[in-house]
C-alpha positions in Angstrom: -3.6 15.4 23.6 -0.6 14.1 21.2 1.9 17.3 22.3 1.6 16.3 25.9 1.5 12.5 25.3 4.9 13.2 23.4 6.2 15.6 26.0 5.4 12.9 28.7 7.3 10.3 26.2 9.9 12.3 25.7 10.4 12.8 29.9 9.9 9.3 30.7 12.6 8.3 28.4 15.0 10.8 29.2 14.6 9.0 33.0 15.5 5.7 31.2 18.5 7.5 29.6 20.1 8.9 32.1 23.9 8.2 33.4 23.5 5.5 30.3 25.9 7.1 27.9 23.3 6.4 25.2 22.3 9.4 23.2 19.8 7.8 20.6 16.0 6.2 20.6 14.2 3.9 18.7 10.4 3.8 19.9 7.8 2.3 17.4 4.6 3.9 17.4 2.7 3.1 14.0 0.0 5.5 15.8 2.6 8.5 15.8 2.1 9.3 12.0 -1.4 10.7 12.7 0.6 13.2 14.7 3.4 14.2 13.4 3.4 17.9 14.0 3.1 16.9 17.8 5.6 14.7 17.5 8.1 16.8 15.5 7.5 19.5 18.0 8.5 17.3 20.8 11.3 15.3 18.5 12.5 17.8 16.4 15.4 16.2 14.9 13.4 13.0 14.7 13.6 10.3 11.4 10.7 8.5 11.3 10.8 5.6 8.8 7.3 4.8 7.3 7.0 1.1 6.4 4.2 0.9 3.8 2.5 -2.5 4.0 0.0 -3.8 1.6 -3.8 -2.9 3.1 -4.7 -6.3 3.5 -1.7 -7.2 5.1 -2.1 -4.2 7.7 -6.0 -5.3 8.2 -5.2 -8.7 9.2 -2.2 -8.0 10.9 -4.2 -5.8 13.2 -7.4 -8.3 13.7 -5.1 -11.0 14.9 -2.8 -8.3 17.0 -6.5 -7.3 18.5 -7.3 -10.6 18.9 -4.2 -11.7 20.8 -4.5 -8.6 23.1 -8.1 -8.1 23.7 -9.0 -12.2 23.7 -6.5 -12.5 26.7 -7.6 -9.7 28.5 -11.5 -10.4 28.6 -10.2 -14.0 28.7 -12.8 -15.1 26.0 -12.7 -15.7 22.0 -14.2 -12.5 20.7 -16.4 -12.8 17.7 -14.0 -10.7 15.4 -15.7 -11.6 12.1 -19.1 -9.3 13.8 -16.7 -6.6 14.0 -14.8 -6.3 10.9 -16.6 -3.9 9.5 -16.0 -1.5 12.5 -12.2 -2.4 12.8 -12.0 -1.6 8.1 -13.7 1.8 9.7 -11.7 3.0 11.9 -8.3 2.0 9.9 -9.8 4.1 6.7 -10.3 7.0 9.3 -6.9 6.4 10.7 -5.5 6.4 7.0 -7.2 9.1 6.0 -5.9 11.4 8.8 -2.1 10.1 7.6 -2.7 11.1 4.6 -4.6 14.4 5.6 -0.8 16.0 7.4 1.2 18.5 5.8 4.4 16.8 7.1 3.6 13.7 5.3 6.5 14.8 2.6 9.0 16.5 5.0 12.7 15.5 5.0 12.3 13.9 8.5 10.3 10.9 7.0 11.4 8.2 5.7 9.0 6.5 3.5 10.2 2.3 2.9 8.3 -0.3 1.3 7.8 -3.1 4.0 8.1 -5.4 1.0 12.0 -4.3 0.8 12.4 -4.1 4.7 11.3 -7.4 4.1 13.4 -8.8 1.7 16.7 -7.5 2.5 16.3 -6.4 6.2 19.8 -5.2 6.8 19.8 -3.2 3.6 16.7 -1.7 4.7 18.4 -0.8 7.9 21.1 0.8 6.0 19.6 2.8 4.2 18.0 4.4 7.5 21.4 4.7 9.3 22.8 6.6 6.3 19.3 8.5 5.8 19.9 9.2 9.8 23.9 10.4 9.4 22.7 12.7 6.3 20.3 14.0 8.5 22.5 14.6 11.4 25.0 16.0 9.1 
């Protein structure tokens, strides 16, 4: 349920907020752009930035971030090369919904090449604050 995930998200942090002065949140949630009509419902005035990474850097990235998690938890090496193929599956079916969204052009997303957040990180950060002031404006 991705509207009441993002309605419990949105209560939880507004707890975290409170008496804090602080009127802004960053939250990264690379699983949010499958849902962003739930999550624009919830966030309205929301600016998501989209970091588009190389395939092959996102499939490894997320082998190794599995294996870090999953290999501490069951406290065992898992074999990750038997389950590749699974783990190449289930990103093309996460891609695919992405890419699937009528929000994927709307004003509220920000599309970046990770190669440039990269490079010049505090340009890249620019560009999102003023993206984020224009959008406030």
């Amino acid at each position: 349920d991705p509207l009441g995930t993002f309605e419990f998200q949105r209560e939880f942090m507004q707890h975290f907020q409170w008496n804090t002065g602080k009127t802004r949140w960053i939250c990264k949630s690379p699983s949010a752009q499958g849902f962003l009509d739930a999550l624009f419902a919830v966030y309205p005035d929301a600016l998501c930035v989209w970091t588009h990474r190389p395939l092959g850097e996102i499939y490894s990235s997320n082998v190794a971030l599995r294996a870090a998690v999953f290999d501490t938890i069951s406290g065992r090496v898992n074999d990750w090369n038997s389950q590749s193929r699974d783990v190449a599956q289930a990103m093309k079916q996460g891609i695919d919904k992405m890419l699937e969204q009528d929000l994927l052009d709307d004003p509220r997303v920000m599309h970046l090449p990770f190669r440039e957040l990269a490079s010049d990180p505090l340009g890249a950060v620019r560009k999102v604050y003023d993206r984020a002031l224009f959008q406030d404006a």
